[in-house]
N, C-alpha and C positions, 0 to 999 in steps of 0.2 A: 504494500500500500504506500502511494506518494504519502511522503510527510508533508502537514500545516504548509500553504504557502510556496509548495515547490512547483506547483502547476504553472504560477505565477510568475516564477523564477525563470521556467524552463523558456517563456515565451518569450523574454528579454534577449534584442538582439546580442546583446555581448554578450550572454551563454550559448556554451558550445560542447559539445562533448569533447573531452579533451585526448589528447594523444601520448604514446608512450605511457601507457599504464595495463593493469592485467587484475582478474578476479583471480582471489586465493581460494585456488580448490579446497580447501581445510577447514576454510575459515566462511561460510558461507553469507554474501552480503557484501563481505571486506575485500578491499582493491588495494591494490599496490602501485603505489604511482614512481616511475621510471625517470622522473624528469632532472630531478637535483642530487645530488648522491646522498641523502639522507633518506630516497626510497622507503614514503613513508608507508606504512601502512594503514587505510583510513577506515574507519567503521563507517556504515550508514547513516547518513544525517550530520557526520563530522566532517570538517576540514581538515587540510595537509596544513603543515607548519609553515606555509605560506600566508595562509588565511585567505589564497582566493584562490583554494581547488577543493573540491565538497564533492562528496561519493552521494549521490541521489540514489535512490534503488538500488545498487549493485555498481552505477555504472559512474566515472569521475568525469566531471563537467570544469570546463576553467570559467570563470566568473568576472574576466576581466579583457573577452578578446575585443578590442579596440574600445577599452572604457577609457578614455584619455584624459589624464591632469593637467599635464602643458604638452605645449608644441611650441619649441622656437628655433630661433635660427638664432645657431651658437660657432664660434669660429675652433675649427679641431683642435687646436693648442688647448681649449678649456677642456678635453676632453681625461686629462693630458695626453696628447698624443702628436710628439715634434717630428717625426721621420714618415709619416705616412699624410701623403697629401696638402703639402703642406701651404698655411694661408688659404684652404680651404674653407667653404660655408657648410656648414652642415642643418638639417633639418632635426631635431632631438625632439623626441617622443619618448612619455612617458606612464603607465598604469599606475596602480596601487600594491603594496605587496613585498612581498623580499621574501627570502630565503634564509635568511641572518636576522638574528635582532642586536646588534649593533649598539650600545650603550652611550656610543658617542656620534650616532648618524647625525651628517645634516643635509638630510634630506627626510626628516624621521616622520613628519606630516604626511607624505607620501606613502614610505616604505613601512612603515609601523602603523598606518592609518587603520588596518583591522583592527588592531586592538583600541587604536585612540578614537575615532570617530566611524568609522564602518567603510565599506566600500563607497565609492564618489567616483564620477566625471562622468564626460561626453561622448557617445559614442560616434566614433568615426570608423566609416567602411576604409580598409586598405588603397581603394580606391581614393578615394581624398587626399590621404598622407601623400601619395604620389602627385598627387597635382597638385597640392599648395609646396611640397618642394622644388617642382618645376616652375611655378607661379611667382616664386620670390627669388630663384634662379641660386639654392641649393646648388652644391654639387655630387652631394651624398644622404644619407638618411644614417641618423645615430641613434640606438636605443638604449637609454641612459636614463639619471636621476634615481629611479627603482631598478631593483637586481631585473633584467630583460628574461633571464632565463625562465623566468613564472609568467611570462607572457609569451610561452616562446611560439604556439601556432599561430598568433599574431606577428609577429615579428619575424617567421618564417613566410608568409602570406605577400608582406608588405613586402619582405626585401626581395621576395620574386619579382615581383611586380615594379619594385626599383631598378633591379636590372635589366628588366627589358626598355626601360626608358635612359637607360646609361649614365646610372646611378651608383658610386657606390654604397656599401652598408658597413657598417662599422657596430661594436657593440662596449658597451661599458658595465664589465660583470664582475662579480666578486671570485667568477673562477670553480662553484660548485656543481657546472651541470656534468651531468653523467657524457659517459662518450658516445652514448645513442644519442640522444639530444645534437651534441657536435657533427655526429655524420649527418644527421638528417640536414641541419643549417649549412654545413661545409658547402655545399655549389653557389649560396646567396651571398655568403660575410665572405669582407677583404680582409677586414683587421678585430684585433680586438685591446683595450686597456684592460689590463686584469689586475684588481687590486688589492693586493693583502694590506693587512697590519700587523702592526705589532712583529715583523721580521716575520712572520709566518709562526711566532714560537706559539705549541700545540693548548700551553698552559692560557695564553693571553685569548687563542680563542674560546677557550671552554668559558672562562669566567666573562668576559666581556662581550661578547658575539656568540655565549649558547649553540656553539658548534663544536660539535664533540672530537671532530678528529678535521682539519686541512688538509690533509693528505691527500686528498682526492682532485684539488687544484693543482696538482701536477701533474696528475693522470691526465687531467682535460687538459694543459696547455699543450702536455705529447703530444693528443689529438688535435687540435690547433693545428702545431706547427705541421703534422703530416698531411693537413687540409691547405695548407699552404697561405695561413692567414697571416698576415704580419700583425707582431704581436710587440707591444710595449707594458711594460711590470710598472707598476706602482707600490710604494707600503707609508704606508701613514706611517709616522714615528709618534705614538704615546709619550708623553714625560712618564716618568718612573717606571712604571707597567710593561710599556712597549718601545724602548730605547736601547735596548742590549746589541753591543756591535757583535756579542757574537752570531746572532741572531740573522742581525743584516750579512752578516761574513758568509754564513749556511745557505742563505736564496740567493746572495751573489755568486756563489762557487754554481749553485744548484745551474740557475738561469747560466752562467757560461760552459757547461758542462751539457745540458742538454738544449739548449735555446741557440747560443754561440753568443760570445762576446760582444758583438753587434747588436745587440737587443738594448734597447732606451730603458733607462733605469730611472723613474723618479720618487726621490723620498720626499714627502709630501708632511709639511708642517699641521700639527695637530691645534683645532683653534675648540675652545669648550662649549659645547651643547649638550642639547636633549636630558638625556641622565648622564652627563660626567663633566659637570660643570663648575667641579671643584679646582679641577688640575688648570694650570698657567697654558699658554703658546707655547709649541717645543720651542726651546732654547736655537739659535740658528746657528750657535757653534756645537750644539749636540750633530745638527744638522750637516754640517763641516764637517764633523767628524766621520759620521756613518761614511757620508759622500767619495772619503776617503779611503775608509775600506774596503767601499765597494770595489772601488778604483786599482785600490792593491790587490784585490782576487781575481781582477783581469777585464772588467766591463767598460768599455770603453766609451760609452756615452750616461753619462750619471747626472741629474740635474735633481736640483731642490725646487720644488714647490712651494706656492703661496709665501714665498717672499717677493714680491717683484722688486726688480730692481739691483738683486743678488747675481753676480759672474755665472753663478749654476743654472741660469737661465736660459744660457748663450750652448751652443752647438761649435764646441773644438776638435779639429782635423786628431785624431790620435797618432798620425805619425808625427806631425811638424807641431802642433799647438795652436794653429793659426786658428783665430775667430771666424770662423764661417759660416756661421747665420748668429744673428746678434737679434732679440731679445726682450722686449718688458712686457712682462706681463701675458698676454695673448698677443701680441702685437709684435709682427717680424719688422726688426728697424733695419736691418743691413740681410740681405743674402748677396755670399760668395762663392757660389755654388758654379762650376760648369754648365752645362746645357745636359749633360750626362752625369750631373751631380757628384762633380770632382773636387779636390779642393784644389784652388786658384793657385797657391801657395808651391804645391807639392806634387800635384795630379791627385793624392788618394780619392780611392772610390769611397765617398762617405754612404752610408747605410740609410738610404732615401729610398722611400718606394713612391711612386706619382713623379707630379711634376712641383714646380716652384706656383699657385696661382696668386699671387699679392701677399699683403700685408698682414689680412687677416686684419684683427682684433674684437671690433663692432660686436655686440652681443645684441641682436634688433628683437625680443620678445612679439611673438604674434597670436598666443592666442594662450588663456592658462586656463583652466578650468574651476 
């Protein structure tokens, strides 16, 4: 028997049955959903620890295909992401929802909204996204703000549909989807930022991000990189909590070891929200520091976040030193780049995927929910 209200439910355009999940012979009623590697198990009438995938009958429905919070045109550098397309526009779409609950998200109105106010936004068909990114002259589509991966046959749908208009896609994930999930996306997404914190240390996610094990963000960048996506790492640096250079040392060995050296590295300044509003701004000489050890384990593009205006901002030739794209903020003030994305200096082939298209910066808001 449908539960209270599900009839209701089921008729809303953004319910959909959802994909990547399976009924547990054993268990009868309960579904196993395939999508994030904490493959939950849902009972009837519950939710996955997204809060927006719910087992109706037997069968698990997403609750959020194209339920939109914002839509803007954001320039890729905010994504962070310096070597892929670079002074790009991007079009960034976003749902409700996460996969993490994050203690210090800022974006936690969004991503934590099941628990704080319920589901919300606008429904827009796939078809839209695509034409208000061509409409404002986009050069890609980004799924960001909320973990994408709990959107993902939305964002599978769309970035087909960006492709055929000669679009790329891009995603901004915290790195938990399983590796079905990644094969089914692999022919849509060019790139992805994938972001840990806290150096990836296992203890930092348990207590602060209620993620029992990270380990599984590595399995999915393998599949990444054999999708052929280019891929730039990110890690929040926590003060006290998530600051251990050993920590930074272990993902920078990791990432040159199965990523290669050439993989964009940024450690990204911690500022206080949500629940964890006690702790200061990282220090930007703690910042300096990691930076450095990143540097000594062998990666060779290492930059600091959300300081602008900081050297680690800029893009250095690693053979010669030379400054070869310079820097503030989202804003490219100098490229020194060949036409083949050389440095001027030296000839090195710097680790560019696309081409040079402006300056970037502008961050033009066009629609929020």
């Amino acid at each position: 028997m449908t539960e209270p209200g599900s009839s209701r439910l089921l008729g809303k355009p953004y319910v959909r049955e959802a994909e990547l999940w399976g009924p547990l012979s054993d268990r009868p009623g309960f579904v196993r959903c395939n999508l994030c590697a904490r493959r939950c198990v849902i009972a009837p009438g519950k939710y996955g620890v997204c809060g927006v995938r719910k087992n109706i009958d037997g069968k698990l429905y997403t609750l959020v295909y194209g339920l939109l919070t914002a839509m803007n045109i954001d320039p890729i550098e905010k994504k962070p992401m310096f070597h892929f397309e670079p002074g790009s526009q991007v079009l960034s779409i976003s749902t409700v929802g996460c996969s993490f609950y994050c203690m210090f998200c800022q974006n936690w109105e969004i991503s934590q909204s099941r628990l704080e106010q319920g589901l919300y936004g606008r429904y827009v068909p796939p078809e839209e996204v695509v034409e208000k990114a061509l409409e404002y002259g986009a050069d890609g589509i980004a799924y960001t703000y909320n973990e994408p991966t709990i959107f993902f046959e939305y964002m599978r749908d769309v970035a087909r549909l960006a492709k055929k208009h000669g679009l790329y896609n891009m995603m901004v994930t915290n790195g938990y989807a399983t590796p079905e999930a990644i094969r089914e996306l692999a022919p849509y997404i060019d790139a992805a930022t994938v972001d840990f914190k806290g150096g990836g240390n296992p203890e930092f996610y348990r207590k602060f991000m209620a993620v029992p094990d990270p380990s599984p963000i590595y399995t999915a960048m393998e599949e990444m990189k054999r999708a052929g996506w280019f891929i730039e790492v990110t890690n929040l640096v926590v003060p006290k909590y998530g600051d251990h250079e050993n920590d930074v040392r272990r993902l920078a060995r990791w990432i040159v070891e199965k990523l290669g050296p050439e993989t964009p590295f940024h450690l990204l300044r911690f500022h206080p929200d949500f629940r964890l509003q006690n702790l200061p701004p990282t220090p930007v000489e703690t910042l300096e520091k990691l930076a450095e050890a990143a540097k000594e384990e062998g990666l060779q593009y290492v930059y600091i976040g959300n300081v602008w205006g900081h050297p680690l901002e800029n893009t250095y030739c690693p053979r010669c030193g030379y400054t070869v794209i310079e820097r503030r903020g989202f804003t490219i003030l100098a490229w020194r780049l060949t036409k083949d994305n050389r440095c001027q200096n030296c000839g090195t082939k710097i680790n560019i995927r696309g081409r040079f298209h402006g300056s970037g910066g502008g961050i033009l808001p066009l629609l929020v929910y």
